[in-house]
VMD Tcl script that draws the C-alpha trace (Angstrom):
set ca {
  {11.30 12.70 -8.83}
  {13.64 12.77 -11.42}
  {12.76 15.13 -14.37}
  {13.68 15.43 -18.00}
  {12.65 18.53 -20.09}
  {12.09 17.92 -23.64}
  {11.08 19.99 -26.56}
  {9.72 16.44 -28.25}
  {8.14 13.86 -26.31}
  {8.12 11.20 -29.40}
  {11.97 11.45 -29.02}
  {11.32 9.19 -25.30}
  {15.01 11.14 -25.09}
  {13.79 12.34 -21.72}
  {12.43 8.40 -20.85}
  {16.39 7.26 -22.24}
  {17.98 10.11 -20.14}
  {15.78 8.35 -16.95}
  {17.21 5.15 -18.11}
  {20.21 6.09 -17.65}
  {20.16 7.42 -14.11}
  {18.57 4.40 -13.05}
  {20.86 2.30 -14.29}
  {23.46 4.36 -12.75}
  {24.39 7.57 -14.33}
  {24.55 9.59 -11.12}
  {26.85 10.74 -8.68}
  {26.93 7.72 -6.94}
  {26.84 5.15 -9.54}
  {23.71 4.03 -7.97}
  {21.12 1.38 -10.23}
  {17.53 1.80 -8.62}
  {14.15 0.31 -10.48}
  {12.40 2.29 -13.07}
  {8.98 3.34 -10.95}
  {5.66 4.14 -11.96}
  {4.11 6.54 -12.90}
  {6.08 8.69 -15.17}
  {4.71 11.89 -15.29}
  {4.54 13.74 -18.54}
  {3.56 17.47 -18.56}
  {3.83 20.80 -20.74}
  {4.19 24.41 -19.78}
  {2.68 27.08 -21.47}
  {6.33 27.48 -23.84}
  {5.56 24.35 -25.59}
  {8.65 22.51 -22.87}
  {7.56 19.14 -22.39}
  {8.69 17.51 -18.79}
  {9.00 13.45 -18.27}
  {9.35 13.07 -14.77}
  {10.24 9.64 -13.03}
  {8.89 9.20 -8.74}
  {11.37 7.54 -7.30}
  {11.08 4.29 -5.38}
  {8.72 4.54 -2.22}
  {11.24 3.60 0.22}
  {13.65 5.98 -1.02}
  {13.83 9.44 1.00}
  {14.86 12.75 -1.26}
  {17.81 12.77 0.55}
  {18.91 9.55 -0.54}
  {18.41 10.15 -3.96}
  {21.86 10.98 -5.99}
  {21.87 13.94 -8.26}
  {21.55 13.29 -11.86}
  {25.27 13.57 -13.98}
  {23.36 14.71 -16.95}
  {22.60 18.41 -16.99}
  {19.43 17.61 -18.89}
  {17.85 15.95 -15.52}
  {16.87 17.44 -12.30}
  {16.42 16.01 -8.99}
  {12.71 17.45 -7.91}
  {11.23 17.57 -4.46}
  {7.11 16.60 -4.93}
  {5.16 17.82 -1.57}
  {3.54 14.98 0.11}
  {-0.39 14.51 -1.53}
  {-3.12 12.44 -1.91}
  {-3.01 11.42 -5.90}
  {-5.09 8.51 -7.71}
  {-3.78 7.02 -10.89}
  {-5.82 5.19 -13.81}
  {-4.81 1.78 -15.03}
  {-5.40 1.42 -18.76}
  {-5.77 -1.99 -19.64}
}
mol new
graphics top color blue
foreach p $ca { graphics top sphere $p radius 0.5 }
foreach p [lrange $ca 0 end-1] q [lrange $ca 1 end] { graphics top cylinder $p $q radius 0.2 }
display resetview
């Protein structure tokens, strides 16, 4: 995954950030497609985290590191997950 924390989700700043590395803001000027889903979360500090799975054929090796300090590259343990389509 790639992860942006954020004090404001209704910014999207961490969504723009993930724009960004996908369309190749990285260390190896690499453009990849935007995946879904984008995980949003909150710690207990009030630090909100948008985080972006990377596409399924891509290994974490593979993935470049993020030029903007504000991203991290994050390693997600292999699981079982289900999501829900709104429609």
């Amino acid at each position: 995954m790639i992860e942006a924390s954020d004090r404001d989700l209704k910014s999207y700043q961490g969504f723009r950030l993930a724009f960004d590395f996908f369309q190749g803001e990285n260390q190896n000027h690499q453009k990849s497609s935007m995946t879904a889903p984008v995980v949003n979360s909150m710690n207990n500090d009030g630090i909100q985290t948008t985080a972006f799975v990377m596409p399924p054929k891509m290994k974490y090796d593979d993935v470049p590191f993020p030029i903007n300090q504000m991203l991290k590259k994050v390693l997600v343990p292999e699981r079982v997950s289900a999501a829900y389509r709104f429609f």
